[in-house]
C-alpha positions, 0 to 999 in steps of 0.5 A, spaced: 232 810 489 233 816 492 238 820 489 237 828 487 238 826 480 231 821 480 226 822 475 220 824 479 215 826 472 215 828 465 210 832 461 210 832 453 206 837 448 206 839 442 206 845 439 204 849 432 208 853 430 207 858 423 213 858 419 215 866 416 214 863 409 212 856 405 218 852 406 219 847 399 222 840 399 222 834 395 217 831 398 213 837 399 212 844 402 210 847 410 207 853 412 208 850 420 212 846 425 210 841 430 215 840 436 214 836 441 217 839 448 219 834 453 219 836 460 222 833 467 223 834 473 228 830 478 226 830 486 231 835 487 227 841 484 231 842 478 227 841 471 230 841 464 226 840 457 228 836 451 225 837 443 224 832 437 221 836 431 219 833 425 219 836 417 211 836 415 209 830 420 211 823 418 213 825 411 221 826 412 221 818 416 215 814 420 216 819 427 210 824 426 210 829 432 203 824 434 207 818 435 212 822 439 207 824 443 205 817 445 210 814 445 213 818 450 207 819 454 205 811 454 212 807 454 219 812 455 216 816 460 213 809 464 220 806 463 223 812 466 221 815 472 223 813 478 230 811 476 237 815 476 237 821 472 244 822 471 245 815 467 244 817 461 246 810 457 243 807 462 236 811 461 237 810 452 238 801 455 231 802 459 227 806 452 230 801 447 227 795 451 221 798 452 219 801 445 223 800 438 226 804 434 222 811 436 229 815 436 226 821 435 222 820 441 228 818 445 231 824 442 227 828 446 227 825 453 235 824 453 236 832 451 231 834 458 235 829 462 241 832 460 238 839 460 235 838 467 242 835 470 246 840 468 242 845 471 242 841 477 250 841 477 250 849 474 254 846 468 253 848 461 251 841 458 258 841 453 262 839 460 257 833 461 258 830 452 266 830 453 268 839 452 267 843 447 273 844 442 268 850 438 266 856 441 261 857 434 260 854 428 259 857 421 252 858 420 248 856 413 241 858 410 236 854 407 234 858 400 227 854 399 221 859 397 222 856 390 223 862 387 229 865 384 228 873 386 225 871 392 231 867 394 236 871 391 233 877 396 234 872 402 241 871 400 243 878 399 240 880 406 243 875 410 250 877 407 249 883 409 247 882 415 253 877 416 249 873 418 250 867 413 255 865 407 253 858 406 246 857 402 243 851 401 238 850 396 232 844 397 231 842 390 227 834 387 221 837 387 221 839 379 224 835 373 232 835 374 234 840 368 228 844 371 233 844 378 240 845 376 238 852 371 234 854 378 240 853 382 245 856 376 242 862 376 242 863 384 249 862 383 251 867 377 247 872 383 251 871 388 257 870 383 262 868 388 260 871 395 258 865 398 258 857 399 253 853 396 250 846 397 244 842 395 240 838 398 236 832 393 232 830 399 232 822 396 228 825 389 233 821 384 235 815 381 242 813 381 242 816 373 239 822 375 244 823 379 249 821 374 247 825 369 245 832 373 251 833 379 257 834 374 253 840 371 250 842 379 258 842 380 259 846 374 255 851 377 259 852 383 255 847 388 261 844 393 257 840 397 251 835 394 246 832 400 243 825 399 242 826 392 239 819 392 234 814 396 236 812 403 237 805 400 240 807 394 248 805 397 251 802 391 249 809 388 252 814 394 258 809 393 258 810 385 258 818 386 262 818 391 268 816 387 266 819 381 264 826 382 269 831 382 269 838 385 264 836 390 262 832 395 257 827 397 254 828 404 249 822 407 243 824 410 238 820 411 241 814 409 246 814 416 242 814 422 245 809 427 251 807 429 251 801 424 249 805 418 256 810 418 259 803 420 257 801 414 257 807 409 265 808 411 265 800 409 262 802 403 266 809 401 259 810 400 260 819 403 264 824 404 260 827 409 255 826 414 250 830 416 249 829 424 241 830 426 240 830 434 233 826 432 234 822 427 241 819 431 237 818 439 240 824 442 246 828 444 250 821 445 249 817 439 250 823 436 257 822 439 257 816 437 255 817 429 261 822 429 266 817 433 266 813 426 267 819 422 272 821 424 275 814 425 274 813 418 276 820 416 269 822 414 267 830 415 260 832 418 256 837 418 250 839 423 244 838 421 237 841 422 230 838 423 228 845 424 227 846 431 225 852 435 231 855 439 231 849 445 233 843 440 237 848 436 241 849 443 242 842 444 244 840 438 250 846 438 252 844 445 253 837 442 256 839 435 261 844 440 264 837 442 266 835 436 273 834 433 275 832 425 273 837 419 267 839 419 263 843 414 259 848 419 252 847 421 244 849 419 241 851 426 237 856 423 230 853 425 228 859 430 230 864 424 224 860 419 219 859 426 214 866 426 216 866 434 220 861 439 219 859 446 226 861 449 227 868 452 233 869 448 235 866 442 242 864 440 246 870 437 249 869 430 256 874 430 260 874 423 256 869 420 258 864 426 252 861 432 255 864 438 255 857 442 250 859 449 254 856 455 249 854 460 247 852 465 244 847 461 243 848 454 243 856 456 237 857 453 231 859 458 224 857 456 218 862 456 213 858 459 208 861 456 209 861 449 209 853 451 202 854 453 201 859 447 202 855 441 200 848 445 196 843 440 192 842 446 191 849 448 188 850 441 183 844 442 186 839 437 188 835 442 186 833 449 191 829 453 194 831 460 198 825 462 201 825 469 208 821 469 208 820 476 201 816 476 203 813 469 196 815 467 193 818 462 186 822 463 182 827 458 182 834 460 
């Protein structure tokens, strides 16, 4: 095939990026971040990266930024190159056969094609994923130092800087009595000035859940993220139709298509949250939020905390979406201490300001890839030639 949209060779890496400030879940804590940057090349000379970020490595699903990396140098890269860049179903049918699973991995291939197409056509990457219906998107914060004046600081300044009034509070990691006066005390300090919603990260049982949502409620909490195990359906179901003054949003637990099918089977969320990664790209996010609308779910634009590259993608992609949505948190490149585009994302009014393009309408510095490149630093050693499907140590 010789089209200009053929895929002529593609280079993954990873990188480390320090985080402003320890960032605590239920699971544990970061000091830094570790995503994996795609590069492709089509045989026209245009060029376009992608991004797959995990939080603290393999803790938040089974994908670490290791296995990304292999798993793009070793089977989606070989499975890809030489083929129509352009076919982007075609190219999720070729990954799928040639690696299970590995969505994250096939998250960051399918976004650097679609950034390197819609260079090549000089459009903004929302014309290419069915149009944009929003020009910004209501911005949240995730208020994580663990500690209460330390985030009541936080949230003061990004209400007066307009930059936020949504703030999300990770909790799990303490006893639930421990968590709910945490979360009490942050909302006596905001008294009303700004939205609040939790995220449980899975760390309680369905009794848990039971007994301590109503007094999160009670506090002022509207919007409770996935406040129980992945599996734990009959649970989400169970507080879905009994909890008032709140809704229930599921994270985890809806990755695939197939899983919001079955949560709007089940009534088991009022809410999806939609993350680029864990669906497998741009278009199955789509398609996770077909069923939502369908079904009369709302959604809500994740973050895996990505750098400004991911953080585009996933806003052009959000862009496109109809039926109620509850904002989103791209606010990655805020917790990173540096990032790898030129210019980031305005924020106006409490909005991110949607780039348009070409592309994801974010130019990537090129040297601060090599600055915070993994390799670079000598923790790995590995430069991969796609076009050779070879791998050969530095």
């Amino acid at each position: 095939m010789h089209s200009r949209f053929t895929i002529e060779r593609m280079q993954a890496r990873i990188l480390d990026i320090p985080t402003i400030r320890p960032h605590k879940l239920s699971f544990g804590s970061i000091s830094r971040q570790s995503p994996v940057i795609v590069q492709v090349w089509l045989t026209n000379g245009a060029t376009g990266f992608g991004e797959a970020a995990t939080i603290g490595g393999p803790s938040w699903n089974e994908e670490s930024p290791e296995s990304i990396l292999h798993a793009i140098e070793h089977y989606l890269a070989p499975a890809l190159v030489g083929q129509e860049a352009s076919g982007f179903e075609g190219a999720l049918a070729r990954m799928d056969k040639a690696c299970k699973g590995n969505a994250f991995a096939k998250s960051a291939v399918e976004m650097a094609l679609i950034d390197a197409v819609a260079r090549t056509l000089e459009l903004p990457a929302w014309q290419l994923l069915g149009g944009k219906v929003h020009q910004s998107l209501p911005l949240a914060w995730t208020l994580a130092s663990g500690d209460v004046e330390r985030d009541l600081q936080e949230a003061h300044l990004r209400l007066e800087q307009k930059r936020h009034h949504i703030f999300k509070m990770k909790i799990g990691a303490r006893a639930p009595q421990d968590d709910v006066a945490h979360v009490s005390q942050i909302a006596r300090g905001l008294q009303g000035k700004a939205t609040l919603t939790v995220d449980v990260n899975q760390a309680w049982d369905g009794n848990t859940a039971r007994r301590y949502l109503p007094q999160l409620v009670e506090a002022g909490v509207t919007l409770i993220e996935q406040p129980v195990a992945q599996w734990n359906v009959e649970a989400l179901k169970s507080l879905t139709a009994t909890l008032d003054g709140a809704l229930i949003m599921a994270d985890e637990t809806v990755c695939t298509p197939q899983d919001a099918m079955m949560l709007a089977r089940e009534k088991a969320s009022h809410v999806f949250s939609l993350k680029v990664a864990k669906h497998g790209g741009l278009i199955r996010t789509r398609k996770v939020a077909a069923v939502a609308e369908a079904a009369d779910i709302g959604w809500y634009g994740g973050t895996m905390l990505e750098t400004s590259l991911g953080s585009a993608a996933s806003a052009h992609v959000f862009s496109t979406l109809g039926g109620q949505h509850h904002g989103c948190e791209l606010f990655g490149p805020q917790l990173l201490v540096d990032d790898i585009v030129e210019k980031q994302m305005p924020i106006v009014d409490y909005a991110l300001q949607l780039p348009d393009g070409p592309g994801f309408g974010v130019e990537i510095s090129l040297a601060q890839l090599e600055r915070f490149d993994r390799a670079r630093q000598g923790l790995t050693a590995v430069h991969v030639d796609m076009a050779a499907h070879t791998t050969t140590p530095v």
